[in-house]
N, C-alpha and C positions, 0 to 999 in steps of 0.2 A: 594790525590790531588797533581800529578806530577807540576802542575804548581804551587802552593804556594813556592814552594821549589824556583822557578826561581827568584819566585816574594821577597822573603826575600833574595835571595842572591844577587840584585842587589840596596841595599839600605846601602852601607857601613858602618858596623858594626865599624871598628876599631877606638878602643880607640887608639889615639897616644899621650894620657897625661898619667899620672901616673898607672894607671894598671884598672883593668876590676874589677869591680862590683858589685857581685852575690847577688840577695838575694829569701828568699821563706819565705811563712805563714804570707800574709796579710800586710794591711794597717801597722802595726808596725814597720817590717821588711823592706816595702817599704821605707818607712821613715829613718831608722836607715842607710840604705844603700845610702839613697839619700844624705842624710847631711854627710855622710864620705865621699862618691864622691866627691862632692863642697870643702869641707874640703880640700882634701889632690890631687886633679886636676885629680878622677880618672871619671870614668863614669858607671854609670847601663845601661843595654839597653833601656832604657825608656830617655835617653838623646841623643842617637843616631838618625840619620835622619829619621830610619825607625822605632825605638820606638815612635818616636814622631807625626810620621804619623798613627801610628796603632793607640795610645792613642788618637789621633782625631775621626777617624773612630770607633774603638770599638763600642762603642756606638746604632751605626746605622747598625750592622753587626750580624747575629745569632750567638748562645752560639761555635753551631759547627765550624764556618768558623773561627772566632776568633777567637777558641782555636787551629786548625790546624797553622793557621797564626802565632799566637804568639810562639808555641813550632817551628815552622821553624826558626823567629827572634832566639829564644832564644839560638838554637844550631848554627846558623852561629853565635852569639855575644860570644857562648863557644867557636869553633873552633879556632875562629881570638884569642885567650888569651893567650899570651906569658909573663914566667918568675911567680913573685907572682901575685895573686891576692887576693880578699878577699870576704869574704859569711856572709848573715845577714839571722841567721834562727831562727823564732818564732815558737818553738815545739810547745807552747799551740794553735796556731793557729789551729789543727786539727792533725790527726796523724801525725806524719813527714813521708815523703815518698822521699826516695832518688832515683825517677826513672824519675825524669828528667834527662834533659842535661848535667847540672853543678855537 
């Protein structure tokens, strides 16, 4: 889907508070990286303009287009990442699988 690619790189990803984000394996993970964010003025992509427009939408979108959609976000919110950052990952979530983005 050459156009998803357009459509998440025109939703400004960048963090210009304290560093970028990361996290994987569920609602836990989400959470643990969300209150570090708030915490220390960093951002996950789900506080970005275009995380917060996807998190709207999802919903009302099939499993496929929304996953193409959100792995586009997720590698333009890796790309834009300068200097540290930081990763929230819940192994028991499911196997861990290191073939995303981050």
């Amino acid at each position: 889907m050459a156009g998803l690619s357009g459509f998440a790189g025109n939703f400004g990803w960048g963090s210009k508070s304290a560093g970028y984000v990361f996290w994987s394996g569920g609602e836990e993970a989400m959470g643990a990286a969300a209150n570090y964010a708030l915490a220390t003025g960093g951002k996950t992509l789900e506080m970005t303009m275009g995380g917060k427009i996807m998190t709207t939408l999802d919903p009302f979108l099939s499993r496929s287009i929304s996953n193409d959609i959100w792995k586009s976000l997720s590698m333009n919110f890796a790309y834009g990442a300068r200097g540290s950052v930081n990763a929230f990952q819940n192994v028991y979530f499911k196997r861990p699988s290191f073939r995303f983005f981050w």
